[in-house]
C-alpha positions in Angstrom: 21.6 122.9 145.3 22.4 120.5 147.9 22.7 122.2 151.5 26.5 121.9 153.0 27.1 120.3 156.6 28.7 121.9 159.1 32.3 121.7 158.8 32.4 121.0 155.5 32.6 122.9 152.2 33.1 122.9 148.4 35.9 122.3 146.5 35.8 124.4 143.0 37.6 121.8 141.6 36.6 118.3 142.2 33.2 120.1 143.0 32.9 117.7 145.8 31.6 118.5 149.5 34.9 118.6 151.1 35.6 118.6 155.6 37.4 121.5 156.2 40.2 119.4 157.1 40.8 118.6 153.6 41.8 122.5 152.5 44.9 123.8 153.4 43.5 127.0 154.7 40.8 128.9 156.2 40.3 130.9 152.8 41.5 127.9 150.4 39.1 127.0 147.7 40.5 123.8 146.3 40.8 121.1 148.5 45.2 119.7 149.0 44.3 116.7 146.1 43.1 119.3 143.6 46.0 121.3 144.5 48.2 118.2 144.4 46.9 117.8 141.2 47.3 121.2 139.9 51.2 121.2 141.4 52.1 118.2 139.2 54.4 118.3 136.3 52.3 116.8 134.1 49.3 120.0 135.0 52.6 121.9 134.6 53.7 120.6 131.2 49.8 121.0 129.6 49.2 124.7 131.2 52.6 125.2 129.2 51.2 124.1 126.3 48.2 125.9 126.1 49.5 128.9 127.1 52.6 129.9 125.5 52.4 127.5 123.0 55.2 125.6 123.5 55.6 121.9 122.3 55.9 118.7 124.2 59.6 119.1 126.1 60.1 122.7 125.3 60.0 123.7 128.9 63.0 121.1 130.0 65.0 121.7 126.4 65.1 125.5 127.5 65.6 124.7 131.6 68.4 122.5 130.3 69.9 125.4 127.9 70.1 127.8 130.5 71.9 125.3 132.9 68.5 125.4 135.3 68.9 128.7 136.2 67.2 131.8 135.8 68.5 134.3 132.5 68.4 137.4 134.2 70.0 137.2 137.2 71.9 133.5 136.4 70.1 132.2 140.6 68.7 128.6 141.0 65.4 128.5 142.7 63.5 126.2 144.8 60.7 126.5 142.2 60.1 125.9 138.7 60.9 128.7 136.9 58.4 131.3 134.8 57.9 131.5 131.1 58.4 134.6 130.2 57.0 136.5 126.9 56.7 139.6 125.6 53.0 140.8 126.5 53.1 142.8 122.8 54.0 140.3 120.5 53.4 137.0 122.7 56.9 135.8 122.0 58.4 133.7 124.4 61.9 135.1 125.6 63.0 132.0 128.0 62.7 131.3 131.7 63.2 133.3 134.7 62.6 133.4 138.4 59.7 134.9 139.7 61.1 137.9 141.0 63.1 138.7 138.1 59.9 138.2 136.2 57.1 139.8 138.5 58.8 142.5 139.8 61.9 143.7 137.1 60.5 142.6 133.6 56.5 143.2 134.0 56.8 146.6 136.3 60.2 147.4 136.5 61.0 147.6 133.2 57.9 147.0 131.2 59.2 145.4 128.4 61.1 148.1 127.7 64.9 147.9 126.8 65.6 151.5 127.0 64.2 151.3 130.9 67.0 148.5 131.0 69.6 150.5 129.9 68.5 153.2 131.8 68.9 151.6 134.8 72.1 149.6 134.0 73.4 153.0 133.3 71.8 154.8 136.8 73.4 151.7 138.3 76.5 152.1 137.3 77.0 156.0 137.5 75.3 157.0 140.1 74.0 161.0 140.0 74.5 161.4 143.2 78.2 160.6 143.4 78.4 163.4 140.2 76.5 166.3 141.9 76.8 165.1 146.2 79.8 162.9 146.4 79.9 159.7 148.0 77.5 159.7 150.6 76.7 156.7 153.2 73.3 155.2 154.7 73.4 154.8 158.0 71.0 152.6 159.4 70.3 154.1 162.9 70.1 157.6 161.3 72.6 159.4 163.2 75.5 161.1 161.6 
């Protein structure tokens, strides 16, 4: 194994002996053209592919059918939205931001729809209002 200079390091992806100026970080392990690379649409389209097993234009057909937003909370984002399936069955349900994704479908709700309509129903009836009344956060705590 060849021995690295200082100020330089190797990139996992290119496997090449990169300068440290080439990584976008102190931790980074792919140098910014592997990254590059990776970021592309056509990386995008291919990871796509082998993943979820969609076809050739699948991704933009379904982008396209839900007018380029996100189906759960109807937002347009900066970045490309997340396939998202069901992690039982592998099915894939349609595109969604990454927040609605991460944090409501995979550990919010856990592809549960009875969580949902728990939670739609917590939403809209409150039990606090039932048992407490209607009760106010303050933000500087006093009363």
């Amino acid at each position: 194994m060849n021995k690295l200079k200082s100020g330089y390091r190797l990139c996992v992806g290119c496997q090449r002996n990169r300068a440290e100026r080439f990584f976008t970080s102190t931790r980074a392990r792919i140098c910014a053209t592997c990254h590059k690379k990776r970021r592309s649409s056509a990386s995008h389209e291919a990871r796509v592919q082998t993943v979820y097993g969609l076809e050739a234009g699948d991704y933009a057909k379904l982008l396209d059918a839900q007018g380029g937003v996100c189906a759960i909370c109807k937002q347009s984002r900066a970045t490309r939205l997340d396939v998202d399936h069901d992690h039982t069955t592998g099915l894939v349900r349609g595109l969604c931001c990454a927040r609605c994704n991460r944090q409501l479908l995979a550990r919010g709700l856990r592809d549960d729809p009875q969580v949902a309509r728990s939670a739609a129903d917590y939403l809209e009836n409150p039990p606090a209002f039932r048992f407490i009344g209607k009760r106010y956060h303050r933000k500087d705590g006093k009363k």
